[in-house]
C-alpha positions in Angstrom: 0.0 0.0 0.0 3.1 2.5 1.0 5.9 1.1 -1.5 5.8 3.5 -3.6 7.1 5.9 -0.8 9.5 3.2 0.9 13.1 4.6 0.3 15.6 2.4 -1.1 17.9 2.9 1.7 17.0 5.1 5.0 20.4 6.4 7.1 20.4 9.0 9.7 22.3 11.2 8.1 23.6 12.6 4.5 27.0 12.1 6.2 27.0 8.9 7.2 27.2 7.2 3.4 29.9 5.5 2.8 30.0 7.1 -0.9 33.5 5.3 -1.9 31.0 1.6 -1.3 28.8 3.5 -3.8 31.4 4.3 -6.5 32.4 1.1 -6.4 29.0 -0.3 -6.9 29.0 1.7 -10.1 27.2 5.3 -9.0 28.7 7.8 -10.8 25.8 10.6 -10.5 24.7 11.9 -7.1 21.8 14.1 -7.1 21.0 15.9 -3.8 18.2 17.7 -1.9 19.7 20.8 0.0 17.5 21.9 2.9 17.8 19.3 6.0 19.4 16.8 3.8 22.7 19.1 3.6 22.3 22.1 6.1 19.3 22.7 8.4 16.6 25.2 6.2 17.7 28.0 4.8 21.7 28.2 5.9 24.6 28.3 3.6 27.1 25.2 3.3 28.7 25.0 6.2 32.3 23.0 6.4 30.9 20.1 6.3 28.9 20.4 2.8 31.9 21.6 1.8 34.0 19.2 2.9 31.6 16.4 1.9 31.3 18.0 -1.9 35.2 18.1 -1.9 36.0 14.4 -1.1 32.6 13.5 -3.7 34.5 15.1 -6.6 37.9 13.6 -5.7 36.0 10.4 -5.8 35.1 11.0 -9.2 31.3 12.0 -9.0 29.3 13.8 -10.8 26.5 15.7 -8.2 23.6 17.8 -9.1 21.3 19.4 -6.5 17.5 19.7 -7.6 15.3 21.7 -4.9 11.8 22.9 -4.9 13.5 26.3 -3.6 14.0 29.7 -6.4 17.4 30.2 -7.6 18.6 32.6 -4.9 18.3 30.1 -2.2 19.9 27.3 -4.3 22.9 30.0 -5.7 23.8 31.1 -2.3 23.8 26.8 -1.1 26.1 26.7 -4.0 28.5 29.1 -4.0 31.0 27.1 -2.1 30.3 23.7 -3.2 30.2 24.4 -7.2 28.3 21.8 -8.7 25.6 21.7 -11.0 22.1 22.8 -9.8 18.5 22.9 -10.6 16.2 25.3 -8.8 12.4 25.2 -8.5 12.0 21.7 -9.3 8.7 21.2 -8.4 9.5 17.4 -7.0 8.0 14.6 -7.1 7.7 15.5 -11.0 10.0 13.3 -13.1 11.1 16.1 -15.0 13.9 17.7 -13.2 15.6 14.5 -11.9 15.8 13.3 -15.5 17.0 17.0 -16.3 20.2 16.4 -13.6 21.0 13.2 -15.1 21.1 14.6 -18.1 23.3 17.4 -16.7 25.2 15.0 -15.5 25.7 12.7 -18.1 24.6 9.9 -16.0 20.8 8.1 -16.1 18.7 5.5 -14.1 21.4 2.6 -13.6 24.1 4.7 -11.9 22.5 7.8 -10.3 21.3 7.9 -7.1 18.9 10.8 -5.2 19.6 11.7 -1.6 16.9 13.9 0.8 15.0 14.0 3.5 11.0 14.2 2.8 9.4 10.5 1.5 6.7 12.5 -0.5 8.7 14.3 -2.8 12.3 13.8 -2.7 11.9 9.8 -2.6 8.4 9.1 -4.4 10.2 11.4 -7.6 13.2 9.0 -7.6 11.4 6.4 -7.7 8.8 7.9 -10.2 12.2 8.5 -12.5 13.9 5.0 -11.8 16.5 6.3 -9.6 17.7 4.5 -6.5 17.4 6.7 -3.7 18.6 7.4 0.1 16.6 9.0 2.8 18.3 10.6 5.3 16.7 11.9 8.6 16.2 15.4 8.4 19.0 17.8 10.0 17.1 20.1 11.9 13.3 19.5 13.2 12.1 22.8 12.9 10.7 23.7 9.4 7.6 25.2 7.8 4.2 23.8 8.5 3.3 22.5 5.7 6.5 20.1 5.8 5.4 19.2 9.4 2.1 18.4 8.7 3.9 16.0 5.8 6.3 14.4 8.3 3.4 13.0 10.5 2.1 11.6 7.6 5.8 9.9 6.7 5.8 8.7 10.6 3.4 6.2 9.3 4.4 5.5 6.2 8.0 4.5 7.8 6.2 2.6 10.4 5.1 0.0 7.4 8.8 0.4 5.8 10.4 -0.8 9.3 8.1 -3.4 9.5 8.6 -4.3 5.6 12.4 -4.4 6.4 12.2 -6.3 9.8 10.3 -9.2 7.7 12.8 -9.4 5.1 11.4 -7.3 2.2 12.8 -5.9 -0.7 16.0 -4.7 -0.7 17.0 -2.4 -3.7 20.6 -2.2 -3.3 
């Protein structure tokens, strides 16, 4: 009833992927969510984005950002990092995530999406055939629209737990 929502993979946090395991695996596109996925809402990178988008390009990704943010907010998360971006994005529409790939140069078979929100970060992965990561969200204060959608994702994890602790699908 939820699958289409369960997240390939769900970590506590953005910086606890072991991204070299990735490469390895044969990812070579990474495309990211900014806001609680990266920094808490709203900040700029902070050392540890920086860091983290550093030791992603030594590694030899490629990385995209798509947010549902305007340009300002995505240029001023940017200007430190300096990868590719789309703004406005309007996930969970397949558009943009198919527009990073092909930014990118990558597509479904080695990309993979990383965020925080199940209802449109994850379900527009997996709308656009991309493996995906959620990560718990950085900070718990945030708009109240996106905490009216996080009780909603309470429940929707409870079944993926469940789904996991039986032995269900595993995507990679």
């Amino acid at each position: 009833m939820f699958d289409m929502f369960f997240p390939d993979k769900y970590v506590a946090s953005t910086y606890m992927i072991d991204f070299e395991k990735l490469y390895e695996e044969g990812v070579r596109g990474l495309i990211f969510d900014i806001d609680n996925t990266l920094v808490p809402h709203g900040e700029p990178a902070d050392q540890r984005a920086v860091d983290l988008f550093a030791r992603l390009k030594s590694i030899g990704f490629e990385c995209c950002l798509i947010s549902n943010n305007q340009e300002p907010r995505v240029k001023m998360f940017n200007e430190k990092i300096q990868v590719n971006y789309v703004y406005n994005a309007h996930k969970p529409s397949v558009k943009n995530y198919f527009k990073a790939m092909g930014i990118m140069g990558t597509d479904q078979s080695n990309t993979v999406f990383i965020g925080d929100q199940l209802f449109t970060d994850v379900w527009g992965a997996k709308r656009s055939g991309i493996h995906n990561i959620l990560v718990k969200p950085i900070y718990p204060k945030e708009e109240i629209q996106i905490v009216l959608k996080r009780y909603l994702e309470k429940v929707v994890l409870y079944f993926y737990k469940r789904s996991r602790d039986r032995g269900g699908p595993r995507s990679f």
